[in-house]
C-alpha positions in Angstrom: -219.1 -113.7 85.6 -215.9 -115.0 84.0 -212.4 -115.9 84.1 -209.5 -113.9 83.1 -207.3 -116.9 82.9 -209.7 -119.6 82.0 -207.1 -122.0 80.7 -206.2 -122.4 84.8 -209.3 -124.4 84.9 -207.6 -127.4 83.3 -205.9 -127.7 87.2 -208.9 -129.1 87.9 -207.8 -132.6 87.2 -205.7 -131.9 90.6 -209.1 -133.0 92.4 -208.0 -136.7 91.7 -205.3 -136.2 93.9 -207.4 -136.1 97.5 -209.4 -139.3 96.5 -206.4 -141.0 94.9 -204.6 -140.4 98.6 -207.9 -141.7 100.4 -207.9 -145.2 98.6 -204.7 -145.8 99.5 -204.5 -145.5 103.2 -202.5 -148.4 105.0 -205.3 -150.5 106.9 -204.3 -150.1 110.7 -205.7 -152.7 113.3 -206.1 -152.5 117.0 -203.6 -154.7 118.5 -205.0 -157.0 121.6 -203.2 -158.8 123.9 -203.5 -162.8 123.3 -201.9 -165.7 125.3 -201.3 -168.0 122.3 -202.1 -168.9 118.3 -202.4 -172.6 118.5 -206.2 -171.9 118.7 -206.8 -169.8 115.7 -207.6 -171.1 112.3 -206.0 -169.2 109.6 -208.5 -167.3 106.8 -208.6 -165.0 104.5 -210.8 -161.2 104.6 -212.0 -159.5 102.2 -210.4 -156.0 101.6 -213.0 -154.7 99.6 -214.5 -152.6 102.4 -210.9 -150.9 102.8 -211.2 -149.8 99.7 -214.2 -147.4 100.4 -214.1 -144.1 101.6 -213.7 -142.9 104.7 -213.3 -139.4 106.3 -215.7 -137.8 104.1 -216.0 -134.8 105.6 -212.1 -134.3 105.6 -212.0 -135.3 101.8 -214.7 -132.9 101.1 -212.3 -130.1 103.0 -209.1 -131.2 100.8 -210.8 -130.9 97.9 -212.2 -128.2 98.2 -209.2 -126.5 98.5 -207.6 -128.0 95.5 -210.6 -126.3 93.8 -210.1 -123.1 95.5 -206.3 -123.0 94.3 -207.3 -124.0 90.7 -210.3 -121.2 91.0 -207.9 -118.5 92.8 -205.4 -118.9 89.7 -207.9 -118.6 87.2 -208.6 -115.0 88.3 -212.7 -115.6 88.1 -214.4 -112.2 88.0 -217.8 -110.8 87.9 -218.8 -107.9 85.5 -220.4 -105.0 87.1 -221.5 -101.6 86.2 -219.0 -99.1 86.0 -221.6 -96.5 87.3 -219.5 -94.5 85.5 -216.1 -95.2 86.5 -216.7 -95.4 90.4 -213.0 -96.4 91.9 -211.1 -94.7 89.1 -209.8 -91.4 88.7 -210.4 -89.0 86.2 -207.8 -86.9 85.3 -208.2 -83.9 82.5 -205.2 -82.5 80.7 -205.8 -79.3 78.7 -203.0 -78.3 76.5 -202.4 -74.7 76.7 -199.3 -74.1 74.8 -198.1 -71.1 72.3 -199.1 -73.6 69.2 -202.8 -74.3 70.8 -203.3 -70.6 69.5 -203.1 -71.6 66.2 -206.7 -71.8 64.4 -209.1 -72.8 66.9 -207.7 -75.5 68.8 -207.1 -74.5 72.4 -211.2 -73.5 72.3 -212.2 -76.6 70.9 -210.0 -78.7 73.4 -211.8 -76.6 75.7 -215.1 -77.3 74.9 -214.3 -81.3 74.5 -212.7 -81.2 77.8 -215.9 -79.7 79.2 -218.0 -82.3 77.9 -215.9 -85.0 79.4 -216.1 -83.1 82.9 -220.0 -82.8 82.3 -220.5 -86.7 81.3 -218.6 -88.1 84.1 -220.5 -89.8 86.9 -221.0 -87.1 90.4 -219.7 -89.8 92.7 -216.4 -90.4 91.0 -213.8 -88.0 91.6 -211.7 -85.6 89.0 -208.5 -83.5 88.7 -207.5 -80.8 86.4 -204.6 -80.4 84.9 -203.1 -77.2 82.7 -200.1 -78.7 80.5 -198.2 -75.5 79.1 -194.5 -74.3 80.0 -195.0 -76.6 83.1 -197.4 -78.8 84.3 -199.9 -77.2 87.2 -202.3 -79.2 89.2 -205.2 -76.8 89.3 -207.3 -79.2 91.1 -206.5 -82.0 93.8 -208.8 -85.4 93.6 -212.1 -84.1 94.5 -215.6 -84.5 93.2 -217.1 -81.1 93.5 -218.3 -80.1 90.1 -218.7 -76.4 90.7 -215.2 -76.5 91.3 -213.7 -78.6 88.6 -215.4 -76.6 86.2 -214.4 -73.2 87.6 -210.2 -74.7 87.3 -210.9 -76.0 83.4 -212.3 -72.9 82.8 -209.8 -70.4 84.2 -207.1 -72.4 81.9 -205.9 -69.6 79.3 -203.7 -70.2 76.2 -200.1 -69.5 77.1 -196.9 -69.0 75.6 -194.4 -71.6 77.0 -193.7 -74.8 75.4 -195.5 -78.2 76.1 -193.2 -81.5 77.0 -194.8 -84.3 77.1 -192.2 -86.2 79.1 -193.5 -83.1 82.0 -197.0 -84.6 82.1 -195.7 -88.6 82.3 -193.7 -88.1 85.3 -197.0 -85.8 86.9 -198.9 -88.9 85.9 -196.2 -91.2 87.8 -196.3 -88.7 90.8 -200.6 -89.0 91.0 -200.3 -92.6 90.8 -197.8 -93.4 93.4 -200.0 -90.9 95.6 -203.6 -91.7 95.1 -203.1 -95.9 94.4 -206.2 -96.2 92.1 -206.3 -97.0 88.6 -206.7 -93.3 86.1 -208.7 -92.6 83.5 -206.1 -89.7 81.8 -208.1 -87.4 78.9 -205.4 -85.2 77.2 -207.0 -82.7 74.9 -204.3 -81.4 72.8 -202.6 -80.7 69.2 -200.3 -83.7 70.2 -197.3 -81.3 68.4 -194.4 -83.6 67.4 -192.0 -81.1 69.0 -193.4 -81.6 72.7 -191.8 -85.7 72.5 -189.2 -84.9 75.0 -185.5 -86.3 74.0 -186.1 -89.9 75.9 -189.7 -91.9 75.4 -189.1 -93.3 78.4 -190.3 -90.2 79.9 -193.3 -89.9 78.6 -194.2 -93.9 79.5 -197.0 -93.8 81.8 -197.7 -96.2 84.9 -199.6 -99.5 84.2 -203.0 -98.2 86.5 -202.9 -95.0 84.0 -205.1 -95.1 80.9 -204.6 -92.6 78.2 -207.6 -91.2 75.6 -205.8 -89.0 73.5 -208.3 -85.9 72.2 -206.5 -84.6 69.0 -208.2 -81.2 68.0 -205.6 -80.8 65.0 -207.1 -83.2 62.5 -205.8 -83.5 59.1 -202.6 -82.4 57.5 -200.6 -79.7 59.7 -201.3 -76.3 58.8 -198.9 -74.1 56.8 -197.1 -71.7 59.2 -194.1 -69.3 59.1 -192.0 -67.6 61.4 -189.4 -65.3 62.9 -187.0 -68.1 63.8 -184.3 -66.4 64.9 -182.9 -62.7 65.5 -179.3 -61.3 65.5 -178.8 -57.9 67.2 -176.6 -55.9 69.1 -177.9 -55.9 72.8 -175.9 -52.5 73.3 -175.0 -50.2 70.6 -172.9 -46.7 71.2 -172.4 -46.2 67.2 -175.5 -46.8 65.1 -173.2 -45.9 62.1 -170.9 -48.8 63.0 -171.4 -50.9 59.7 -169.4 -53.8 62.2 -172.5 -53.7 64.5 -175.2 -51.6 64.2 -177.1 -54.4 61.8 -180.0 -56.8 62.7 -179.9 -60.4 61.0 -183.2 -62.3 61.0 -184.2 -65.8 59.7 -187.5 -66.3 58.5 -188.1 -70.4 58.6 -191.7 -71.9 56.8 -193.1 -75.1 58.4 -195.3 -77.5 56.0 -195.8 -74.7 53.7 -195.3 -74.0 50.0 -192.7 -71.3 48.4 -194.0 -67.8 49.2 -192.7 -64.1 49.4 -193.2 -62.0 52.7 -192.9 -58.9 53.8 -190.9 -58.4 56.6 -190.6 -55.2 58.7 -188.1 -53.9 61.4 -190.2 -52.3 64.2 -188.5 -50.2 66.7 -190.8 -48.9 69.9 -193.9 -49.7 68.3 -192.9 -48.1 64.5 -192.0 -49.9 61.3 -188.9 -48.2 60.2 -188.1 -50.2 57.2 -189.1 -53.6 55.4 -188.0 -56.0 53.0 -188.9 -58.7 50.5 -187.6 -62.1 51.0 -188.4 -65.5 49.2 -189.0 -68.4 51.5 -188.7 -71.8 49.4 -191.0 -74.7 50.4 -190.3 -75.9 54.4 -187.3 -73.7 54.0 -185.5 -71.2 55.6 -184.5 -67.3 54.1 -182.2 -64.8 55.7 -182.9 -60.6 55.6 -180.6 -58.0 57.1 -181.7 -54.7 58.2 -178.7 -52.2 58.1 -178.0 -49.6 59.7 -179.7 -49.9 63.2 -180.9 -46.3 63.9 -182.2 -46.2 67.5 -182.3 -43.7 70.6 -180.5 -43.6 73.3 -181.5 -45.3 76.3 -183.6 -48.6 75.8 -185.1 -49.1 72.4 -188.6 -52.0 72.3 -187.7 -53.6 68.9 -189.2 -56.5 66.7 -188.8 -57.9 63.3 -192.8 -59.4 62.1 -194.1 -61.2 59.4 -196.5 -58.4 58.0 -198.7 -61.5 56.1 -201.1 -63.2 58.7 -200.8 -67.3 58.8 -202.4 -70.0 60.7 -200.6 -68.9 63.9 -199.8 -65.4 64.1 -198.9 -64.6 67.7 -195.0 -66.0 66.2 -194.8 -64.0 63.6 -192.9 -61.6 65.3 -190.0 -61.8 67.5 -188.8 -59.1 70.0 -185.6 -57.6 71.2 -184.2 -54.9 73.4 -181.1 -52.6 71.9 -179.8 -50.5 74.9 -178.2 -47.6 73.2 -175.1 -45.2 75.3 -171.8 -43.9 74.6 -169.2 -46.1 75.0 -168.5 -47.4 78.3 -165.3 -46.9 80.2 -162.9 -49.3 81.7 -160.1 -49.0 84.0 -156.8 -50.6 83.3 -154.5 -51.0 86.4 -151.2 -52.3 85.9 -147.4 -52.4 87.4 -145.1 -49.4 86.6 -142.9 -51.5 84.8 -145.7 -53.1 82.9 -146.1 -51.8 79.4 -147.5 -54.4 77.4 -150.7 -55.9 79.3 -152.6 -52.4 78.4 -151.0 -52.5 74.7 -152.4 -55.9 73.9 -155.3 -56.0 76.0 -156.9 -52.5 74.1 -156.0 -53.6 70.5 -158.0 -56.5 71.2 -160.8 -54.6 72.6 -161.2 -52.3 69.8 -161.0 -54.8 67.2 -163.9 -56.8 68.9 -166.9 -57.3 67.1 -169.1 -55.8 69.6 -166.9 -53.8 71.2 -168.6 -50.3 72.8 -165.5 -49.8 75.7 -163.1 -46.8 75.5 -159.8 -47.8 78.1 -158.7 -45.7 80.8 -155.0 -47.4 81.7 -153.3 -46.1 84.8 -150.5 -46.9 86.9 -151.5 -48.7 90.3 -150.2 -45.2 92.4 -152.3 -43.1 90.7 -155.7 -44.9 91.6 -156.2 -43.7 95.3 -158.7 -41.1 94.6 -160.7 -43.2 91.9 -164.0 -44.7 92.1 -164.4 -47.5 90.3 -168.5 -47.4 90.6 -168.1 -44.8 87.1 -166.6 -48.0 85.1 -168.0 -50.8 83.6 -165.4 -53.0 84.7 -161.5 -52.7 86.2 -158.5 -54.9 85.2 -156.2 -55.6 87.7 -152.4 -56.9 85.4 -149.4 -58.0 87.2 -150.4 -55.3 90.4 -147.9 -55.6 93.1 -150.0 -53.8 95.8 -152.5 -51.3 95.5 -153.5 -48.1 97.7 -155.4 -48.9 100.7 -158.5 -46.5 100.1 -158.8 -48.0 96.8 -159.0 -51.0 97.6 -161.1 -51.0 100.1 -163.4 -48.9 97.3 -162.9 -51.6 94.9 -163.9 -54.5 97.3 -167.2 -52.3 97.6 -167.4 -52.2 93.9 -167.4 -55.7 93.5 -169.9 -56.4 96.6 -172.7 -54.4 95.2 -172.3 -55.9 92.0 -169.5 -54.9 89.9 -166.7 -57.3 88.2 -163.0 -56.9 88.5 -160.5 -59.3 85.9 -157.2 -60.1 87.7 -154.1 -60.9 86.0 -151.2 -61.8 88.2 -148.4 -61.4 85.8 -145.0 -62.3 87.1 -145.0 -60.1 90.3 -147.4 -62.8 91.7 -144.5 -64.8 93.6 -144.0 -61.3 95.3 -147.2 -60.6 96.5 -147.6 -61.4 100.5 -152.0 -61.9 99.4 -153.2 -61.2 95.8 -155.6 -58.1 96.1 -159.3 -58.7 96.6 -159.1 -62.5 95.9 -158.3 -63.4 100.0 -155.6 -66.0 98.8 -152.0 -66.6 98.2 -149.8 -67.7 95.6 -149.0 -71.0 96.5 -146.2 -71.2 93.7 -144.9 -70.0 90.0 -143.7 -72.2 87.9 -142.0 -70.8 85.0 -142.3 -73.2 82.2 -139.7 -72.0 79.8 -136.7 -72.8 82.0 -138.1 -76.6 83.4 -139.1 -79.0 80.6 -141.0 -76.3 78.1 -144.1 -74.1 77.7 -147.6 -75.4 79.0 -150.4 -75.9 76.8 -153.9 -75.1 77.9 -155.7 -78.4 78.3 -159.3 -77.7 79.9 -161.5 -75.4 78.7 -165.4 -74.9 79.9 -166.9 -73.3 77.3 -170.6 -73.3 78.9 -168.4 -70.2 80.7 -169.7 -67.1 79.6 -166.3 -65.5 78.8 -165.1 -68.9 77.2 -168.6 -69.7 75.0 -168.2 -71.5 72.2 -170.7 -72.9 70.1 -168.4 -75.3 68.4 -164.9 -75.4 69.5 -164.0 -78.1 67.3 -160.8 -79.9 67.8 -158.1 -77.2 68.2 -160.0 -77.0 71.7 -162.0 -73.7 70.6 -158.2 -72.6 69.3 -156.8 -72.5 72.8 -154.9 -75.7 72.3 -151.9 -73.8 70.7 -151.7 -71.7 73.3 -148.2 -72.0 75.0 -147.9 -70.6 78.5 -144.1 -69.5 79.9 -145.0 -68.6 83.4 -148.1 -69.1 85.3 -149.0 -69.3 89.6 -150.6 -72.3 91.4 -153.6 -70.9 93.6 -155.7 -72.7 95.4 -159.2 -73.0 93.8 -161.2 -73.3 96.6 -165.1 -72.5 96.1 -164.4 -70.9 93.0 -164.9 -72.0 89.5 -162.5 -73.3 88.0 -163.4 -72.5 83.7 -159.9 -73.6 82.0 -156.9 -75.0 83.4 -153.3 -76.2 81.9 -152.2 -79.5 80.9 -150.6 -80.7 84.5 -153.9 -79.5 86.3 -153.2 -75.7 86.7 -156.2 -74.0 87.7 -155.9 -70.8 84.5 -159.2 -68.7 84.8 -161.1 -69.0 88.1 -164.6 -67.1 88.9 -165.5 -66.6 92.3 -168.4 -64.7 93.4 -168.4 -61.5 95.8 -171.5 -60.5 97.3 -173.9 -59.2 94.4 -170.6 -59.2 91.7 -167.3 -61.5 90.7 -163.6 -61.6 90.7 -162.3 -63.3 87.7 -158.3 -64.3 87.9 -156.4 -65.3 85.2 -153.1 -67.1 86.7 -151.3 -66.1 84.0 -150.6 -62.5 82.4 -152.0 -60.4 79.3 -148.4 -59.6 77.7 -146.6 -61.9 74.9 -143.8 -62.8 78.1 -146.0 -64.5 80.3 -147.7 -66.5 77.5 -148.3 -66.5 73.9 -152.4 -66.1 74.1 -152.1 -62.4 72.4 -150.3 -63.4 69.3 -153.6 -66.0 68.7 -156.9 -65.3 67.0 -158.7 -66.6 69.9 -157.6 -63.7 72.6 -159.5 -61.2 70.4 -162.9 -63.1 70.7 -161.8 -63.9 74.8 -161.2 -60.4 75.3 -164.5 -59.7 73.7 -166.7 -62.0 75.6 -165.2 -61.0 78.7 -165.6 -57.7 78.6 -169.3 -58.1 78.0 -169.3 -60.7 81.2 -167.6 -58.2 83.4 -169.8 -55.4 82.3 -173.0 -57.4 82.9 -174.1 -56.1 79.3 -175.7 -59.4 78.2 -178.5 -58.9 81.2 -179.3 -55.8 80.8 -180.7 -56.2 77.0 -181.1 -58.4 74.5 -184.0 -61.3 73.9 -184.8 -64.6 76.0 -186.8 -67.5 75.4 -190.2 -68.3 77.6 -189.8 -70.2 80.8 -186.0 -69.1 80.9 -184.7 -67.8 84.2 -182.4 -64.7 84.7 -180.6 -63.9 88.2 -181.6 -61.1 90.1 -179.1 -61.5 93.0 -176.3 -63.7 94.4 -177.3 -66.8 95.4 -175.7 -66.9 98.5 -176.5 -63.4 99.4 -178.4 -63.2 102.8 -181.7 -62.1 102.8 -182.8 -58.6 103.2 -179.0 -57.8 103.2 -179.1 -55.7 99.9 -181.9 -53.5 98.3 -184.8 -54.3 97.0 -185.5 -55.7 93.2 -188.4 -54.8 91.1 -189.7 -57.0 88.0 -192.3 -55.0 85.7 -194.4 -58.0 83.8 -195.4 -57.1 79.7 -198.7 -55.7 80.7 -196.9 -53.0 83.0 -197.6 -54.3 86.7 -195.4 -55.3 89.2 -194.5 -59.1 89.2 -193.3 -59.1 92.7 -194.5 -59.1 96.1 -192.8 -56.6 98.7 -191.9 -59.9 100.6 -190.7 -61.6 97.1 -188.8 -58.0 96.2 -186.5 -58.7 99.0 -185.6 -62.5 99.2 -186.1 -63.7 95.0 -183.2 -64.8 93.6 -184.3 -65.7 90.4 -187.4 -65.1 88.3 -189.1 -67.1 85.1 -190.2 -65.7 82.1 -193.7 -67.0 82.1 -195.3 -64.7 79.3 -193.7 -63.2 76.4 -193.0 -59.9 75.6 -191.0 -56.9 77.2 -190.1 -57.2 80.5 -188.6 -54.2 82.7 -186.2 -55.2 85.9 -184.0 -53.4 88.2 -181.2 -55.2 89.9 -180.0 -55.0 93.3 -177.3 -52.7 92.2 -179.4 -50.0 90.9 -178.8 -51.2 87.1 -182.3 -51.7 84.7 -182.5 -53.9 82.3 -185.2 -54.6 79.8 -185.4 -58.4 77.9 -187.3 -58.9 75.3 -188.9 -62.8 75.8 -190.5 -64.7 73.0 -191.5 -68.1 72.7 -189.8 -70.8 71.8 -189.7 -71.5 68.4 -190.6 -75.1 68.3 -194.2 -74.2 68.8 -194.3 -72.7 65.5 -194.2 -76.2 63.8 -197.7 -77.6 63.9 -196.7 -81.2 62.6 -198.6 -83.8 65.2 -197.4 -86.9 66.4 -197.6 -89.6 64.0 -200.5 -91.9 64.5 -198.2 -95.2 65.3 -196.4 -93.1 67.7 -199.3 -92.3 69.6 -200.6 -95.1 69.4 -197.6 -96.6 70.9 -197.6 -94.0 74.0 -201.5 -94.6 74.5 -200.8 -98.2 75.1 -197.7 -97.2 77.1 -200.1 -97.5 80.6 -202.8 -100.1 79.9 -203.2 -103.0 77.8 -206.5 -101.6 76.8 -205.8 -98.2 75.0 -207.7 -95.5 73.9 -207.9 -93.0 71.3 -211.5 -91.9 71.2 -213.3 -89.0 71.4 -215.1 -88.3 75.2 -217.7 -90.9 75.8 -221.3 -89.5 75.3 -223.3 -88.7 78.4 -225.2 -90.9 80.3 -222.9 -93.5 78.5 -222.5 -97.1 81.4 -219.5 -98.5 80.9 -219.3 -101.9 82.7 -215.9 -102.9 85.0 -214.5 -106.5 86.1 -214.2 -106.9 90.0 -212.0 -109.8 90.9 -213.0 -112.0 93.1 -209.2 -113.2 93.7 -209.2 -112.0 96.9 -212.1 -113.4 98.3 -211.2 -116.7 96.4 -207.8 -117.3 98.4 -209.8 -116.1 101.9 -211.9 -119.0 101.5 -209.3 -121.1 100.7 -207.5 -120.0 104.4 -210.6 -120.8 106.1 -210.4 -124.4 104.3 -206.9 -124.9 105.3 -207.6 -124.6 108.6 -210.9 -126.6 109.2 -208.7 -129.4 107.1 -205.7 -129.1 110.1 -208.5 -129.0 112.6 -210.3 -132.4 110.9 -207.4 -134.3 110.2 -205.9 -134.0 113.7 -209.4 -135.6 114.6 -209.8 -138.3 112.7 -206.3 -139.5 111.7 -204.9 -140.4 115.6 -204.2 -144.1 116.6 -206.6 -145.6 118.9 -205.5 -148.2 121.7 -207.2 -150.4 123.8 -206.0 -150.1 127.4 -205.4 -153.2 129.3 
């Protein structure tokens, strides 16, 4: 037994407090009735029996609970056996991350975390956790050990990338549901790069107590890796020196200066290879030039040839759809002879340009279909022929993307066509108190992107518009807009595709955007957003998400979808073909999907790249996050078997329940024996 506040005890001296109160009671005597005092002689009596005393049963009550309130506040406990951790929860945290491939560490976390399941007690219960691109709760709180051994051992290495912040707030979600104290065993390579942005995610709740099982010991090991690729998603001209071209970075983590071989594979074939010199933790480029590929879709890679301590990243994969060059339709107003002029040059001097233009007056389009395009433009259209656009509004519902520029014909238009709204007003600039200047740009919008914009606003601040329209935005996104609030691109989705309108038009009288650098690279981007090119090819990262179909599309209401997984099965239910909306890379490697529309697509997924740096948490850091949830942390190895830990069961409780009971035998006592007594006449 002991006290987990001892110094408490000193209260103790609080016990003079009943006795002092018992010596100094006021002597009380009977009154009587007497006739006179002539006849009594005056004396003096001894108070020395007043002094003793008396009650002792209700001073034995009041001190005792003085005693019990010192006692309760010293926390007294007795120290029993743990019989292994009865009352606590074990919970067991494999790591099964794309860097627990390196070496041998995800089979020797394995094997630890087996021998912890093994050596805890059978009547205490366990839960498994798998702590990759998510967090999964294999197991719920149970104590069958055929069962919790079966989870921990279906746990395979995977390719997403750990966060440690993921498994805190699991933690924080067990504790607030089970309300007993956890015994948390992470066996991991405790990687630096899974620290999410904020410690405070990865603080754990007081009842949670952390043993950290670190299977990378030592320095980290020496790894390189594809870091990063460059490469055309779609290509029409392999002998276009502009684009046909692949751009790779080859990064070295805690290693020394070396020379590697790097290859260019295209569907499973090295086609050419080059020497570069990677300097000590540093980075090297290498180019491979020109990009000779197939038509159709083309599985590519660029791979470390040399083998290091992780070599499931030393390549990284890529799709390259090749075709001829798609077509797009350009329908403007007779008397507009500029849009198609400015919005072509820009086109073709793109850096990844692979349209050819097809520009037509609006009369001429009645017996078009606009399904053979990649993508229509609508500039300055006063109206447009019934059948057409009653084909285009199909177009656009099954998927495809028209670009509507209103021009200065919009203040003439009864309804702007396909868009469902009016012009509420034009406002022409030049003639009031000068032009506009464009002074909201998104550029997380894909036909706005921008890495850095920097402070010329991405180079759309000295853009002056003369004449723009006021529309009313509605549910639509709203991706730039002009100094006094004008909405100037807005996105709004139809069915499976989108309407983009620009509120302004694509000629030099409308606004000065085509005499700037920045319309070449808008034009650029937004042709590839219209034409859906950037989901139909390319590379994505593990755990990433692509869209399948409109998220407000009703279910069942279009076709199916189909999802073919890297090891050439269908990822997808019948049930899930019909209703997903969006699916997850969980696995890396070539994926092959099929959109609602009829369009395939294949992505090339790979990790993510900060799993190719080994480096583990420092030892002060987690030290620091293992004492994050108890005051008694642990960085040990499992405990042997058969190990008896001991445990301290407070007796607080019990303490304060028999100082109740004392409170009210005291009430019931004193009421007794502290009442006046009178004679009665």
């Amino acid at each position: 037994m002991g006290f987990l506040a001892p110094w408490f005890l000193a209260g103790m001296a609080a016990l003079g407090v009943p006795v002092f109160v018992h010596l100094l009671r006021k002597h009380v005597t009977t009154p009587r009735p007497v006739s006179s005092l002539m006849f009594f002689e005056r004396g003096v009596q001894s108070s020395t029996r007043h002094k003793q005393l008396k009650y002792l049963l209700l001073f034995a009550l009041r001190a005792a609970l003085v005693f019990l309130i010192v006692l309760a506040f010293a926390d007294p406990f007795v120290r029993r056996p743990a019989a292994g951790g009865a009352g606590r929860l074990l919970v067991i945290a494999l790591d099964n991350s794309f860097s627990m491939r390196a070496a041998t560490h995800f089979a020797d976390a394995k094997q630890q975390a087996l021998a912890t399941l093994a050596a805890r007690p059978h009547d205490s219960p366990a839960q498994i956790i798998a702590l990759g691109g998510q967090v999964q709760l294999l197991t719920q709180a149970i104590g069958d050990d055929a069962q919790l051994r079966a989870a921990l051992l279906s746990i395979q290495p995977g390719d997403g990338h750990a966060n440690f912040g993921e498994l805190g707030r699991a933690l924080r979600s067990i504790a607030d549901t089970t309300h007993r104290p956890i015994d948390l065993h992470l066996f991991s390579d405790m990687q630096r790069t899974a620290m999410p942005s904020n410690f405070a995610d990865m603080v754990l709740p007081p009842t949670v107590r952390l043993t950290a099982h670190p299977v990378a010991q030592g320095a980290s090991l020496a790894n390189w890796t594809v870091e990063s690729v460059e490469a055309p998603a779609e290509l029409s001209d392999p002998k276009d020196p502009r684009r046909s071209r692949v751009h790779a970075v080859i990064a070295g983590f805690n290693t020394p200066a070396a020379t590697k071989t790097i290859a260019l594979v295209i569907n499973g074939k090295a086609i050419a290879s080059r020497k570069v010199n990677v300097p000590p933790n540093g980075r090297a480029a290498v180019e491979f030039a020109p990009l000779d590929v197939s038509y159709g879709f083309n599985q590519c890679a660029v791979r470390i040839e040399e083998a290091d301590a992780l070599p499931d990243d030393n390549a990284s994969v890529f799709a390259v759809r090749r075709s001829d060059p798609q077509r797009v339709l350009f329908v403007h107003a007779t008397d507009d002879t500029r849009s198609a002029t400015y919005f072509g040059a820009a086109l073709s001097a793109a850096d990844r340009a692979s349209f050819i233009l097809q520009s037509m007056d609006a009369a001429q389009t009645t017996d078009l279909d606009p399904s053979k395009f990649a993508f229509v433009v609508l500039s300055d259209v006063l109206a447009l022929p019934s059948i057409f656009e009653h084909a285009l509004a199909q177009y656009v519902a099954k998927g495809g993307r028209v670009f509507i520029a209103l021009g200065t014909h919009a203040g003439r238009r009864a309804q702007i066509p396909l868009w469902g709204a009016a012009v509420l007003d034009t406002r022409e600039s030049i003639r009031a108190s000068g032009p506009l200047s464009v002074g909201q740009v998104d550029f997380a919008f894909p036909a706005l992107a921008q890495a850095q914009p920097g402070r010329d606003n991405g180079g759309w601040a000295v853009v002056r518009v003369f004449y723009a329209s006021t529309v009313e935005a509605g549910q639509a996104r709203v991706a730039a807009r002009l100094a006094d609030g004008t909405p100037l691109l807005l996105d709004k989705q139809l069915g499976e595709g989108h309407l983009l309108l620009f509120t302004s038009g694509l000629d030099n009288l409308t606004n000065d955007l085509p005499l700037h650098p920045v319309f070449v690279a808008f034009i650029d981007r937004l042709a590839h957003y219209l034409s859906g090119s950037e989901r139909l090819s390319g590379a994505a990262l593990v755990d990433s998400f692509v869209q399948l179909r409109a998220a407000g599309e009703p279910v069942g209401a279009v076709s199916n979808v189909e999802v073919i997984d890297p090891d050439g099965r269908r990822a997808l239910s019948l049930s899930e073909a019909r209703t997903i909306q969006t699916y997850r890379f969980a696995r890396a490697g070539f994926y092959k999907l099929r959109y609602p529309n009829g369009q395939d697509a294949v992505i090339g997924v790979n990790p993510d790249r900060r799993e190719s740096n080994l480096e583990p948490l420092p030892p002060d850091l987690l030290k620091l996050w293992s004492g994050s949830g108890s005051s008694a942390p642990q960085t040990t190895a499992a405990p042997a078997p058969g190990e008896i830990t001991n445990r301290n069961l407070s007796l607080w409780w019990y303490v304060m329940l028999l100082a109740l009971l004392v409170v009210l035998a005291e009430t019931a006592v004193a009421s007794r024996h502290m009442g006046t007594q009178r004679e009665e006449v």
